[in-house]
N, C-alpha and C positions, 0 to 999 in steps of 0.2 A: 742166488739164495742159499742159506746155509742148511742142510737136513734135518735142523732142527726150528730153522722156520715156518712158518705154516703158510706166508706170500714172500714172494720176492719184497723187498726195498723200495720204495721208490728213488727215484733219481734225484741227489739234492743237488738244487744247482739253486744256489742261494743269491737272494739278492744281496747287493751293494748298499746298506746303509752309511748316509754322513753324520759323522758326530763333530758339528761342525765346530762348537767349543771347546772340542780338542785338535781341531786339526787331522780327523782319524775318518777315515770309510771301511768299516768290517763286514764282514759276510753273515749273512743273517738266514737263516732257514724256514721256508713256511711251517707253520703251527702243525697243520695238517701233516705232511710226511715226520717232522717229529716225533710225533705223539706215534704214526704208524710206526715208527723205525723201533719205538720204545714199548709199543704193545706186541709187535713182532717178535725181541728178544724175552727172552725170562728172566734174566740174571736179577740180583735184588739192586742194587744200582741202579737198573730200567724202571722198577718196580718204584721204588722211593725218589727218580723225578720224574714220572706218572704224578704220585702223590701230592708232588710239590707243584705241576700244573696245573691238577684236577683242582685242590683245596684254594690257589688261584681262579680257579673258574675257566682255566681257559680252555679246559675239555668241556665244549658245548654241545648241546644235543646237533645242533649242525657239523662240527667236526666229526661226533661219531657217526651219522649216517652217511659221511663219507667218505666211510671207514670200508676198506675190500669187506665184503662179508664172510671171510673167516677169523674176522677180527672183532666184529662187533661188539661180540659177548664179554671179549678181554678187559675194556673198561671197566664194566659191573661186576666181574668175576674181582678184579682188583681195587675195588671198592671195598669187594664184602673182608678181601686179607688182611686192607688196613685199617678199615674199620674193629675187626677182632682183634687185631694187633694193638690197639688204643683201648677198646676196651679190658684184655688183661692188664695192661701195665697198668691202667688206674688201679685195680684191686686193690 
């Protein structure tokens, strides 16, 4: 982990998806260490595909409870930045 991580990483060891219409099998990551790997980082990058999974739906209240619990809070905390974030720019 990095010293400005608050948990180590999980370990991606991504499955093997086929894309069988094209002839392609890519490496695909579970949901859950994603979302950890991107709530662990600050950078705004991490922060903005947060955003772009949450507003998909696919940070579910099952994803976050299992969540390390020095993470938990980072979802909601990152809610309320891009939430404010949305509501100045309408102004």
């Amino acid at each position: 982990a990095r010293s400005t991580h608050p948990f180590p990483n999980p370990d991606v060891n991504p499955e093997e998806k086929q894309l069988a219409q094209f002839g392609l099998s890519v490496p695909v990551a579970r949901l859950r260490d994603l979302v950890q790997m991107k709530l662990n980082s600050s950078g705004a990058k991490d922060e903005a595909h947060l955003e772009i999974l949450d507003t998909c739906g696919l940070i579910s209240p099952l994803i976050e409870v299992g969540l390390p619990e020095a993470l938990r809070e980072r979802p909601e905390q990152a809610r309320k930045r891009y939430s404010s974030r949305e509501f100045s720019e309408g102004e």
